[in-house]
HTML snippet that shows the backbone in 3Dmol.js (N, CA, C, O; Angstrom):
<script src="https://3Dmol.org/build/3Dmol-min.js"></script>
<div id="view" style="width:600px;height:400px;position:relative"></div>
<script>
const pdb = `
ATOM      1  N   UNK A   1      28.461  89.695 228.055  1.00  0.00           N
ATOM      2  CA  UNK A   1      29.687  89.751 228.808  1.00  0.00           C
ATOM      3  C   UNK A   1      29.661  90.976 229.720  1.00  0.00           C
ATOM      4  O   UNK A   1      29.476  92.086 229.222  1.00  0.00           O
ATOM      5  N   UNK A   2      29.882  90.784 231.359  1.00  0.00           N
ATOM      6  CA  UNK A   2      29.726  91.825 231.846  1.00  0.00           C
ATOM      7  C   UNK A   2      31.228  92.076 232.660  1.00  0.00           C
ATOM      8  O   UNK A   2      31.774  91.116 233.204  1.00  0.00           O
ATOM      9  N   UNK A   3      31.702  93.127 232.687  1.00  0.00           N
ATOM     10  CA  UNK A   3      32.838  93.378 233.669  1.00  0.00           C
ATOM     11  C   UNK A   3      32.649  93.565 235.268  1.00  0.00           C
ATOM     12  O   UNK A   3      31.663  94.004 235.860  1.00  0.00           O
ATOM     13  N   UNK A   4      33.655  93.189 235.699  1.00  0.00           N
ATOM     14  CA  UNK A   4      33.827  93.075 237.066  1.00  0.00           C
ATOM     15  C   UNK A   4      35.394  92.938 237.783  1.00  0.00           C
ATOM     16  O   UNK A   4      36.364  93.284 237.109  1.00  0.00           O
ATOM     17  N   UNK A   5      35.574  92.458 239.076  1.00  0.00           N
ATOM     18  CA  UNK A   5      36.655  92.720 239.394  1.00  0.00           C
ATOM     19  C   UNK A   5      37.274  91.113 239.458  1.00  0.00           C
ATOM     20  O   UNK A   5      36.266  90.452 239.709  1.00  0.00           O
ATOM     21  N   UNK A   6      38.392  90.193 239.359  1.00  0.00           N
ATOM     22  CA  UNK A   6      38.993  88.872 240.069  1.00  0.00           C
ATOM     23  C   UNK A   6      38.180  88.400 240.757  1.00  0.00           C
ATOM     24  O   UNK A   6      37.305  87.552 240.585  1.00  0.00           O
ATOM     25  N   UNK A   7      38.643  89.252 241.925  1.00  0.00           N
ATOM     26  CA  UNK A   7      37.853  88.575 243.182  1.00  0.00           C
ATOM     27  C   UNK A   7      36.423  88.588 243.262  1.00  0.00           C
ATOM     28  O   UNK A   7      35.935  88.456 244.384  1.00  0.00           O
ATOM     29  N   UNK A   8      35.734  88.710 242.369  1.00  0.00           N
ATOM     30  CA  UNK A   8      33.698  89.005 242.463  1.00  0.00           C
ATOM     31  C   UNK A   8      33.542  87.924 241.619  1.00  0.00           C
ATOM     32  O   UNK A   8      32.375  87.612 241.378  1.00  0.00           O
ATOM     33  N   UNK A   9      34.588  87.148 241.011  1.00  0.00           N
ATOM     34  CA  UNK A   9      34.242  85.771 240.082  1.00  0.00           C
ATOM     35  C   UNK A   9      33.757  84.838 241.015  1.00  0.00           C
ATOM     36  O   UNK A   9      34.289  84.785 242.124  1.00  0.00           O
ATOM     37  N   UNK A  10      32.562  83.890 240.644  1.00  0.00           N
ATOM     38  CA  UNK A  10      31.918  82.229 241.005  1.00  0.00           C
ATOM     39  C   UNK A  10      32.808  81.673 240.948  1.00  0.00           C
ATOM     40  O   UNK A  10      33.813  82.115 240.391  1.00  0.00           O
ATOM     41  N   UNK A  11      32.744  80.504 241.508  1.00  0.00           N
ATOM     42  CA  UNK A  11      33.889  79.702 241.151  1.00  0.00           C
ATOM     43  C   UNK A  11      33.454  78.676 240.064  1.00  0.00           C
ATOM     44  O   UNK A  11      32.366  78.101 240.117  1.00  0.00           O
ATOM     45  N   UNK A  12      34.338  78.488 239.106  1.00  0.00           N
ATOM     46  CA  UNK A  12      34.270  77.847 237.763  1.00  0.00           C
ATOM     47  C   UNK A  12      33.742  78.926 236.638  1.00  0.00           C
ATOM     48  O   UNK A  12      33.406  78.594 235.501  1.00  0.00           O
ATOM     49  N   UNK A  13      33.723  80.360 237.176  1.00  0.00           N
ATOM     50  CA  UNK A  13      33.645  81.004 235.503  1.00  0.00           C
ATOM     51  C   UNK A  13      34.810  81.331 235.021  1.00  0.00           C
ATOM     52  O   UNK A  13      35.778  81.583 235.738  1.00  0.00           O
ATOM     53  N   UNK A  14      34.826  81.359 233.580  1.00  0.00           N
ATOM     54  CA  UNK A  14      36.101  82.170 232.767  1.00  0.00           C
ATOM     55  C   UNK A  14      35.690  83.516 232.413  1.00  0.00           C
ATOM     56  O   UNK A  14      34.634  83.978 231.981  1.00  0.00           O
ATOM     57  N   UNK A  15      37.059  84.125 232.781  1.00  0.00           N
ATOM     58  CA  UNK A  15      37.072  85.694 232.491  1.00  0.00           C
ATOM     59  C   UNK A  15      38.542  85.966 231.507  1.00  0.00           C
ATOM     60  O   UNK A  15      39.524  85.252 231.307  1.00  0.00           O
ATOM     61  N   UNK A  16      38.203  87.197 231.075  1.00  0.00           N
ATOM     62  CA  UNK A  16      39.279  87.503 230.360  1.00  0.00           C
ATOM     63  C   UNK A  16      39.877  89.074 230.964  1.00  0.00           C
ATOM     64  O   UNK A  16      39.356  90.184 231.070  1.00  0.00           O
ATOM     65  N   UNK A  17      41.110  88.565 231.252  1.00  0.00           N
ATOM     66  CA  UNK A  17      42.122  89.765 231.641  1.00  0.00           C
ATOM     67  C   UNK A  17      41.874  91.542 231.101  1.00  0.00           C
ATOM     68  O   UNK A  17      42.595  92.066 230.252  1.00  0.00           O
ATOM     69  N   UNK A  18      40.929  92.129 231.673  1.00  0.00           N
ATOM     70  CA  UNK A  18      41.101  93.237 230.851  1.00  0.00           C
ATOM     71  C   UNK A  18      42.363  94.475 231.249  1.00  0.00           C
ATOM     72  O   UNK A  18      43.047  95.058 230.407  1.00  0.00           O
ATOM     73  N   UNK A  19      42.446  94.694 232.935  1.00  0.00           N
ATOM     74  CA  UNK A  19      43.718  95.990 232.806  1.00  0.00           C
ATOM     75  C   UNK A  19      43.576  95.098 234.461  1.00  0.00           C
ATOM     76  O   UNK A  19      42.689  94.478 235.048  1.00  0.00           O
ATOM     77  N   UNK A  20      45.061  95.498 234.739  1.00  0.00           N
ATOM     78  CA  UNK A  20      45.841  95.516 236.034  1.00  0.00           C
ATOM     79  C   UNK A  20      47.037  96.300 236.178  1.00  0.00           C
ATOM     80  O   UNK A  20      47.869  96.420 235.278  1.00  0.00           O
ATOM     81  N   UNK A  21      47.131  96.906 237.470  1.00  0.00           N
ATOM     82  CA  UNK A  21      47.846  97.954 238.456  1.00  0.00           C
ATOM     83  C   UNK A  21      48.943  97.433 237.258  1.00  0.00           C
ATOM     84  O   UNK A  21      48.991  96.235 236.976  1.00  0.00           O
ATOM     85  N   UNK A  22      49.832  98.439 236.566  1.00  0.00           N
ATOM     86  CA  UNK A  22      51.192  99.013 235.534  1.00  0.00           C
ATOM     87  C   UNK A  22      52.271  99.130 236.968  1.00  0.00           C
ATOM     88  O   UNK A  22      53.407  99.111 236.495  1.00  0.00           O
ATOM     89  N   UNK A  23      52.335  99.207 238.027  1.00  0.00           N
ATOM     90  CA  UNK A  23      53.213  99.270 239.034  1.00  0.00           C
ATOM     91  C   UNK A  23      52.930  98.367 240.279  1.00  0.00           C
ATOM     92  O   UNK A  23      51.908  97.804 240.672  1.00  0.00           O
ATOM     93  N   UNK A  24      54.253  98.437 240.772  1.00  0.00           N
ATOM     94  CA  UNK A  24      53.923  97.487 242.054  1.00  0.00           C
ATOM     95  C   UNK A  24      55.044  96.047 241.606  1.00  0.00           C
ATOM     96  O   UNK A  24      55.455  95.758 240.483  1.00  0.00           O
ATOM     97  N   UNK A  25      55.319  95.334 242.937  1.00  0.00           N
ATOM     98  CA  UNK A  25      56.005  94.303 242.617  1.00  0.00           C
ATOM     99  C   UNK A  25      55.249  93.508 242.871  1.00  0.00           C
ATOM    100  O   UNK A  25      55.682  92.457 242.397  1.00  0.00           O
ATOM    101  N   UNK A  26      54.168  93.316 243.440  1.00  0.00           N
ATOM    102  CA  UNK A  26      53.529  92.245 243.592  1.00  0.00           C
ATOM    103  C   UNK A  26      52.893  92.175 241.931  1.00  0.00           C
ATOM    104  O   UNK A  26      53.089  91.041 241.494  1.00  0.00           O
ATOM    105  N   UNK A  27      52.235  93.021 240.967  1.00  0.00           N
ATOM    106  CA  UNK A  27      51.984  92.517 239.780  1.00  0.00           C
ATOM    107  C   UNK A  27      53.261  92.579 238.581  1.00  0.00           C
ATOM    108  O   UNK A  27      53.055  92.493 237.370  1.00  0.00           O
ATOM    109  N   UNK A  28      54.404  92.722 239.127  1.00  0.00           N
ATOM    110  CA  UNK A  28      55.329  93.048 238.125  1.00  0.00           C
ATOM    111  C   UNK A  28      55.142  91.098 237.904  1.00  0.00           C
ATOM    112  O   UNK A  28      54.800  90.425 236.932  1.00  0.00           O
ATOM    113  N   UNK A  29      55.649  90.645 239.629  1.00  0.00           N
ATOM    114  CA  UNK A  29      55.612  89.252 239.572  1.00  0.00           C
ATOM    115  C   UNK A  29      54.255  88.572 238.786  1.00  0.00           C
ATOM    116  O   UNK A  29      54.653  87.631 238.099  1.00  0.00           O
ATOM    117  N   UNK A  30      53.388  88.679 238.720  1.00  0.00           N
ATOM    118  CA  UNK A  30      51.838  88.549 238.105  1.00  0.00           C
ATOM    119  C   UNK A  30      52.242  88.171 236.488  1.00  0.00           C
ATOM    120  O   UNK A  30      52.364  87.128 235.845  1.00  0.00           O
ATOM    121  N   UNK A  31      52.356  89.400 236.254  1.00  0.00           N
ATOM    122  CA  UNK A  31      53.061  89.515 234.600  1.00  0.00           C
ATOM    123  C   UNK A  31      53.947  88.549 234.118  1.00  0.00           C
ATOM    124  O   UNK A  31      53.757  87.983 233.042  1.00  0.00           O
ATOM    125  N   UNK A  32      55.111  88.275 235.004  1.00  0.00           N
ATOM    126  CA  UNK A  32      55.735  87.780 234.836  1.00  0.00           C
ATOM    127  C   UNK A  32      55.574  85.888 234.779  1.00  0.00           C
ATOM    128  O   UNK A  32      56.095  84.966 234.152  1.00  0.00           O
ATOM    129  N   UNK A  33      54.586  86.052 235.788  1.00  0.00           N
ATOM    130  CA  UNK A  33      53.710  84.630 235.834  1.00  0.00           C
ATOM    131  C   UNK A  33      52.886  84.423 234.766  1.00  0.00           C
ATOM    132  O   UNK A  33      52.547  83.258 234.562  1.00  0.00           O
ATOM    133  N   UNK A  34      52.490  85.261 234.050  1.00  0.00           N
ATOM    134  CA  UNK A  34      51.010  84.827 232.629  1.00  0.00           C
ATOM    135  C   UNK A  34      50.117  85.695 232.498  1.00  0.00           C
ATOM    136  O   UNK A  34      49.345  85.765 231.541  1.00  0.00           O
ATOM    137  N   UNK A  35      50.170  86.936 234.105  1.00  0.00           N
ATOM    138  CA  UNK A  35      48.940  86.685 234.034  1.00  0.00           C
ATOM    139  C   UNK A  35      48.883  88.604 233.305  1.00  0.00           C
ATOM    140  O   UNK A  35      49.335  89.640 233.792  1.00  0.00           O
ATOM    141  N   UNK A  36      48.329  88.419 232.357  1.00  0.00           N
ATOM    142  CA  UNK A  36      48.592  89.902 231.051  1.00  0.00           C
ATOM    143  C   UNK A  36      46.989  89.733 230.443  1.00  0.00           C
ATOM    144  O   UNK A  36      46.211  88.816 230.181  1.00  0.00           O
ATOM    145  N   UNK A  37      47.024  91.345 230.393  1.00  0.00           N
ATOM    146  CA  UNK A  37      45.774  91.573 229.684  1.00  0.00           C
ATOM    147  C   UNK A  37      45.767  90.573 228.495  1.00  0.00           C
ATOM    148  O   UNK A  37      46.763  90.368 227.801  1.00  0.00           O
ATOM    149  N   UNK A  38      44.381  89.873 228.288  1.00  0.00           N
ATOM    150  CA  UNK A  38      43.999  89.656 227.514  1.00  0.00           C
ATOM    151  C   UNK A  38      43.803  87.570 227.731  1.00  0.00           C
ATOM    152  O   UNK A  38      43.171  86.727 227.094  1.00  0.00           O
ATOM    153  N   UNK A  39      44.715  87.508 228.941  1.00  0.00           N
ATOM    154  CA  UNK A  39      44.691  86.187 229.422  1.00  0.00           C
ATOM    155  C   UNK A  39      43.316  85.583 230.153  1.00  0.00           C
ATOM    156  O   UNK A  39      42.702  86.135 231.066  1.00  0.00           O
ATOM    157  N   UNK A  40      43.050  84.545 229.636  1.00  0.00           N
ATOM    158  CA  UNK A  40      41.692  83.952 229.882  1.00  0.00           C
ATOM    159  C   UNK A  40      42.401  83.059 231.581  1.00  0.00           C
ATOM    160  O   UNK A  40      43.314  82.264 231.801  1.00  0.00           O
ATOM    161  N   UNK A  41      41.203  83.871 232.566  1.00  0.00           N
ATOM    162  CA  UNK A  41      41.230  82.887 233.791  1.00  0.00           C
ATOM    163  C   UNK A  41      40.064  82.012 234.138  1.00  0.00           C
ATOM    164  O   UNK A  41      39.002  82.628 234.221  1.00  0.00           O
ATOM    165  N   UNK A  42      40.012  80.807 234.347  1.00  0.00           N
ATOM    166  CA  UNK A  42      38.732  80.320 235.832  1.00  0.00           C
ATOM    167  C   UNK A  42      39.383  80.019 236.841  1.00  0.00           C
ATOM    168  O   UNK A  42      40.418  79.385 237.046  1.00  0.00           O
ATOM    169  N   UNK A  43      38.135  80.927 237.883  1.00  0.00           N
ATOM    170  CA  UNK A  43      38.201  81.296 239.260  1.00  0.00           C
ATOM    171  C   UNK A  43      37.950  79.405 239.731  1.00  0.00           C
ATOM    172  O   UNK A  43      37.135  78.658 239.189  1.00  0.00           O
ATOM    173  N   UNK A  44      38.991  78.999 240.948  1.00  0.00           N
ATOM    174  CA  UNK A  44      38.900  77.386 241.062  1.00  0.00           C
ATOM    175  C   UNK A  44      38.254  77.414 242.219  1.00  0.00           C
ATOM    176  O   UNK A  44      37.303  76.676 242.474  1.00  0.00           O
ATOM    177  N   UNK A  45      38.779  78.360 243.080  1.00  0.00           N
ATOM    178  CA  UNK A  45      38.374  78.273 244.469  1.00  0.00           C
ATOM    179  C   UNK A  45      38.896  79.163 245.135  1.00  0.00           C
ATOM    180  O   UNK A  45      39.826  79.730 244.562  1.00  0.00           O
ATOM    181  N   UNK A  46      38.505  79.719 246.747  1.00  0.00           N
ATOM    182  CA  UNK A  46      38.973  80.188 247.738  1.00  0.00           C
ATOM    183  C   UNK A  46      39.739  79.133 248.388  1.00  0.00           C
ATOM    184  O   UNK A  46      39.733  77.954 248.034  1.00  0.00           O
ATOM    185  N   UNK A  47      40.655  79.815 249.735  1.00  0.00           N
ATOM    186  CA  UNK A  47      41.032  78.918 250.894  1.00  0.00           C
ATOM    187  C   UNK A  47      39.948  78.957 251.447  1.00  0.00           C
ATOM    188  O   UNK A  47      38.971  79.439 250.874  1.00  0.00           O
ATOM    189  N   UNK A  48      39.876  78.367 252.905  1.00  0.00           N
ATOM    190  CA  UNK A  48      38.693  77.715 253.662  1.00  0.00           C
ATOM    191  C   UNK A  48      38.668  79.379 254.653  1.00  0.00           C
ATOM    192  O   UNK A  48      37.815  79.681 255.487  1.00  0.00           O
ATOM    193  N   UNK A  49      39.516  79.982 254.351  1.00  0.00           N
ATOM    194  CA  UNK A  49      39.435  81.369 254.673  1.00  0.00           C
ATOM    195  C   UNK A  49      38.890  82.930 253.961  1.00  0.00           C
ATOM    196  O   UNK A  49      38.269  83.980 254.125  1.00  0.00           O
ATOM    197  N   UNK A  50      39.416  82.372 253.374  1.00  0.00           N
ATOM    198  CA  UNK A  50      38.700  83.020 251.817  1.00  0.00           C
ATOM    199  C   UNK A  50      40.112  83.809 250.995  1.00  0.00           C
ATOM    200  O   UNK A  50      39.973  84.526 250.005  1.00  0.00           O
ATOM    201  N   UNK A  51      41.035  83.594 251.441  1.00  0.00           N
ATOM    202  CA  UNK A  51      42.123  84.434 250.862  1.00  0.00           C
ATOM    203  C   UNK A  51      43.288  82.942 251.026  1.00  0.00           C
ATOM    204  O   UNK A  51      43.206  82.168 251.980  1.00  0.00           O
ATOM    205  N   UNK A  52      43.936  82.847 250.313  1.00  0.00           N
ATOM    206  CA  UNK A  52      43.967  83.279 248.938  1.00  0.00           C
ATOM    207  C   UNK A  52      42.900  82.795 248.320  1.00  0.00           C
ATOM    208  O   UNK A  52      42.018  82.109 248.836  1.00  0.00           O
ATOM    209  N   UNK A  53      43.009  83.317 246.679  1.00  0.00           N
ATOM    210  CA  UNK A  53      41.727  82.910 245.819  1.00  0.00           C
ATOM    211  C   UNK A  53      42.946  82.306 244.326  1.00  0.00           C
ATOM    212  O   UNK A  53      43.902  82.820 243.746  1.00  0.00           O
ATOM    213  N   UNK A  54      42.101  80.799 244.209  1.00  0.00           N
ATOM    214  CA  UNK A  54      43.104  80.414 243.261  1.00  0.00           C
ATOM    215  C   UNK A  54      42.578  80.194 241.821  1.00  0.00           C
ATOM    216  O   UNK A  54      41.607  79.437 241.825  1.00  0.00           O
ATOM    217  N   UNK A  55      42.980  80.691 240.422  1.00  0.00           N
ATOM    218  CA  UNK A  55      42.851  80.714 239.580  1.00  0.00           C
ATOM    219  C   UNK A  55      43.577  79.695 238.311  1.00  0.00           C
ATOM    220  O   UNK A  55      44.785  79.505 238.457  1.00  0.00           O
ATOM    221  N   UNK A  56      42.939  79.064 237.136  1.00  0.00           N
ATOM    222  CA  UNK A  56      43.686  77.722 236.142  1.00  0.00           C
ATOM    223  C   UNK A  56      43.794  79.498 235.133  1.00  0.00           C
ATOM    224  O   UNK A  56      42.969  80.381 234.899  1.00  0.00           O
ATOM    225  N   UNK A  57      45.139  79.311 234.824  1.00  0.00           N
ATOM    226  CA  UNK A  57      45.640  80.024 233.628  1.00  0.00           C
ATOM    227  C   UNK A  57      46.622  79.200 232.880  1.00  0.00           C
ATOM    228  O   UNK A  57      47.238  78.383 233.564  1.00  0.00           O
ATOM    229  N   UNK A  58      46.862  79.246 231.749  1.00  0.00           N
ATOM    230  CA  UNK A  58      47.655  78.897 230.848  1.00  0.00           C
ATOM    231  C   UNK A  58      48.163  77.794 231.384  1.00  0.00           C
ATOM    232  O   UNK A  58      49.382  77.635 231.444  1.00  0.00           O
ATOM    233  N   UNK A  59      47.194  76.790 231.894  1.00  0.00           N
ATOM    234  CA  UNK A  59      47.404  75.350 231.837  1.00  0.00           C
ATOM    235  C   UNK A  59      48.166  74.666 233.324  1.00  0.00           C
ATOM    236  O   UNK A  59      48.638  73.573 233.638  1.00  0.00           O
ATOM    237  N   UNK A  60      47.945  76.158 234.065  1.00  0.00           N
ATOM    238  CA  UNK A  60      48.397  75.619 235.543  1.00  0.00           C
ATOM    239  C   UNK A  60      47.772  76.672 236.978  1.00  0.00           C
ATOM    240  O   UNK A  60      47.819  77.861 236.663  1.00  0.00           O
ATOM    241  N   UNK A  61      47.453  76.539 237.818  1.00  0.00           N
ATOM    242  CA  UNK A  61      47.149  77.061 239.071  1.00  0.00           C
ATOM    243  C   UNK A  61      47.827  78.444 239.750  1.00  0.00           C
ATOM    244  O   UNK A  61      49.036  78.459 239.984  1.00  0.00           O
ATOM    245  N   UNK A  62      47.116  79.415 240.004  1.00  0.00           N
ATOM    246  CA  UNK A  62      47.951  80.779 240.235  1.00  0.00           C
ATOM    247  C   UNK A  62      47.116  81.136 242.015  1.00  0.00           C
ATOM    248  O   UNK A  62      45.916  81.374 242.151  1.00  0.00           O
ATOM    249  N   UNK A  63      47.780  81.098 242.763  1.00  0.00           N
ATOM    250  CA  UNK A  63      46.907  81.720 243.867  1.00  0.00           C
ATOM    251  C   UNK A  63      47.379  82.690 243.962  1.00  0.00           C
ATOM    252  O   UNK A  63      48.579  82.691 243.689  1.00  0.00           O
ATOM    253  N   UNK A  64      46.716  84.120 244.411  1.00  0.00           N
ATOM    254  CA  UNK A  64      46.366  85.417 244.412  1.00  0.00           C
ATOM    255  C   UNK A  64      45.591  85.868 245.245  1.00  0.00           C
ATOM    256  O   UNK A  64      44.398  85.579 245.329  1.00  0.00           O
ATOM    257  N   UNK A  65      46.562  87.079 246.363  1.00  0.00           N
ATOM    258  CA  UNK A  65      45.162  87.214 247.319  1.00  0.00           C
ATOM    259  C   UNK A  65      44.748  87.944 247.020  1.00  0.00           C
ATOM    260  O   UNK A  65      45.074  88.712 246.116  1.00  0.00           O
ATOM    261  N   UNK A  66      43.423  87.945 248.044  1.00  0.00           N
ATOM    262  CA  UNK A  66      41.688  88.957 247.469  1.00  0.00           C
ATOM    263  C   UNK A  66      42.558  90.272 247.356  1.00  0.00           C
ATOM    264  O   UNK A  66      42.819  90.567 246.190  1.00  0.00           O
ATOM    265  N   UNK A  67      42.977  90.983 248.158  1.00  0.00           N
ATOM    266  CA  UNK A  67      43.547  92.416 247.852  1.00  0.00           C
ATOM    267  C   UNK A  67      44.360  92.558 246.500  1.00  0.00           C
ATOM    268  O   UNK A  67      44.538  93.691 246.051  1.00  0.00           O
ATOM    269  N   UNK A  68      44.737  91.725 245.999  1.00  0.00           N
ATOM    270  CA  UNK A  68      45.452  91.927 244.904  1.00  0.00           C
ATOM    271  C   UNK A  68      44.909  91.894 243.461  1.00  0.00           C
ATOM    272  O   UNK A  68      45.348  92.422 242.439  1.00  0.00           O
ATOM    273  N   UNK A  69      43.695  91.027 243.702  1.00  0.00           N
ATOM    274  CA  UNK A  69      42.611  90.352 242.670  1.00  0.00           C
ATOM    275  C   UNK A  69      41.514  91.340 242.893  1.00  0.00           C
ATOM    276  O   UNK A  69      40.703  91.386 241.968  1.00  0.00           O
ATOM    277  N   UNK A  70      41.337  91.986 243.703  1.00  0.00           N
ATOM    278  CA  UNK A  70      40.494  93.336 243.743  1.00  0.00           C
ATOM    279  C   UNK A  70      40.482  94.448 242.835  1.00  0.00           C
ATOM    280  O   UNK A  70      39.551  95.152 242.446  1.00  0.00           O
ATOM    281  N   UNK A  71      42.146  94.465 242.490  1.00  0.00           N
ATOM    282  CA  UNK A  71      42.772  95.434 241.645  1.00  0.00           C
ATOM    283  C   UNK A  71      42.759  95.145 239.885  1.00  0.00           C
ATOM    284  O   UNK A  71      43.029  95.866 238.924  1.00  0.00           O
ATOM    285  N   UNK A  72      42.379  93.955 239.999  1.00  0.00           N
ATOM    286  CA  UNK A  72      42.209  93.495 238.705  1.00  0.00           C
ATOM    287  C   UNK A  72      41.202  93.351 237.717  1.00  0.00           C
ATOM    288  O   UNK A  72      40.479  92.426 238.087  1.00  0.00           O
ATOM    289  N   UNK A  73      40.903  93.702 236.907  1.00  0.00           N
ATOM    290  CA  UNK A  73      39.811  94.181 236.110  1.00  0.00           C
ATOM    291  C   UNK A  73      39.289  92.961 234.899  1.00  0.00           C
ATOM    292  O   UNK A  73      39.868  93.108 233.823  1.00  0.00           O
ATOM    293  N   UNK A  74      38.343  91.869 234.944  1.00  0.00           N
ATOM    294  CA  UNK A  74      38.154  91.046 234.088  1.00  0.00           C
ATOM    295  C   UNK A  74      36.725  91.226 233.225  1.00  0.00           C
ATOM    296  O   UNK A  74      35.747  91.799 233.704  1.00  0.00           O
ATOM    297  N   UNK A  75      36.751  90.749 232.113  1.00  0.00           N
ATOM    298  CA  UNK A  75      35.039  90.735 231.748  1.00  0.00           C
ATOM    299  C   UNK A  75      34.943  89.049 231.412  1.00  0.00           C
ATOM    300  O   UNK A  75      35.660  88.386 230.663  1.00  0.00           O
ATOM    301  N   UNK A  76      33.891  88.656 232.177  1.00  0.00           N
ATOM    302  CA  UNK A  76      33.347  87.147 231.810  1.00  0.00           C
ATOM    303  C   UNK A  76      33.035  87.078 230.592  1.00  0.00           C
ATOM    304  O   UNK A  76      32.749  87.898 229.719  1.00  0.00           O
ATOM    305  N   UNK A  77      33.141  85.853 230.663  1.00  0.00           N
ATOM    306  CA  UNK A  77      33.596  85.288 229.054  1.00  0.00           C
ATOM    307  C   UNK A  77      32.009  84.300 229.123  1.00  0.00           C
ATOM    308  O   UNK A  77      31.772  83.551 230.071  1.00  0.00           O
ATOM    309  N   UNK A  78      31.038  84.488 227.927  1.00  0.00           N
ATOM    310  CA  UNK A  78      29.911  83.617 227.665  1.00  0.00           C
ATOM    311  C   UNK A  78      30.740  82.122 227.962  1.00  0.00           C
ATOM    312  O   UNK A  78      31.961  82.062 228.104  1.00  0.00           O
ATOM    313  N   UNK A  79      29.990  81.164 228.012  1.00  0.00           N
ATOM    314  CA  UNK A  79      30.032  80.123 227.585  1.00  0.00           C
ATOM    315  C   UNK A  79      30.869  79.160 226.358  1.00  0.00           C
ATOM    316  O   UNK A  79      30.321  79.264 225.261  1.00  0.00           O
ATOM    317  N   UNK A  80      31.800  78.471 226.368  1.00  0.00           N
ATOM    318  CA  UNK A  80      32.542  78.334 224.976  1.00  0.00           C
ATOM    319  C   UNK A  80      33.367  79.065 224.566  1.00  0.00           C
ATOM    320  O   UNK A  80      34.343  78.633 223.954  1.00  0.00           O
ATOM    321  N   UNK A  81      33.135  80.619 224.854  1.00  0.00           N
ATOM    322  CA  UNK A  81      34.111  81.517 224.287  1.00  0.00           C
ATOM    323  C   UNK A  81      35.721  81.173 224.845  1.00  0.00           C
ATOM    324  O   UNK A  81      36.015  80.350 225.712  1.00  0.00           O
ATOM    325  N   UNK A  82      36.647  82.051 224.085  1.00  0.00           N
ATOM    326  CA  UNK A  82      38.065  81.316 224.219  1.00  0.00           C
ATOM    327  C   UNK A  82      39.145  82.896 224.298  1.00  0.00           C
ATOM    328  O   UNK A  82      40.368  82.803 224.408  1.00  0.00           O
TER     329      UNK A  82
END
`;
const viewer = $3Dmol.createViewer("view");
viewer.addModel(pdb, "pdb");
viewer.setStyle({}, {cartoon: {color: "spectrum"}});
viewer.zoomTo();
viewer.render();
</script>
């Protein structure tokens, strides 16, 4: 399992939530959406622009742009893991 940032995910790996920005309203809203340390994401896709970048969490679709997913700290998850 190696760490990295949101936005440096393939598309179709799972990562797990390790730390994100404690301030700010753009992640207060985040939090408030699911998305909390320790929450398992896969990266689905970019826009045809590359921003936003959209992520399957807790059983539904989160788009997030690259500047915001920059700030976010995940470690990939092997294969199977949960």
């Amino acid at each position: 399992m190696s760490a990295t940032n949101l936005s440096a995910l393939p598309p179709g790996v799972r990562a797990r939530v390790k730390d994100l920005p404690k301030t700010g309203a753009t992640f207060v809203r985040l939090r408030e959406m699911g998305l909390l340390t320790g929450t398992v994401v896969t990266f689905v896709r970019a826009a045809p622009m590359g921003d936003p970048l959209e992520f399957k969490l807790r059983g539904y679709l989160l788009s997030v742009r690259r500047d915001e997913a920059e700030q976010i700290q995940v470690e990939i998850l092997a294969d199977g893991a949960a």
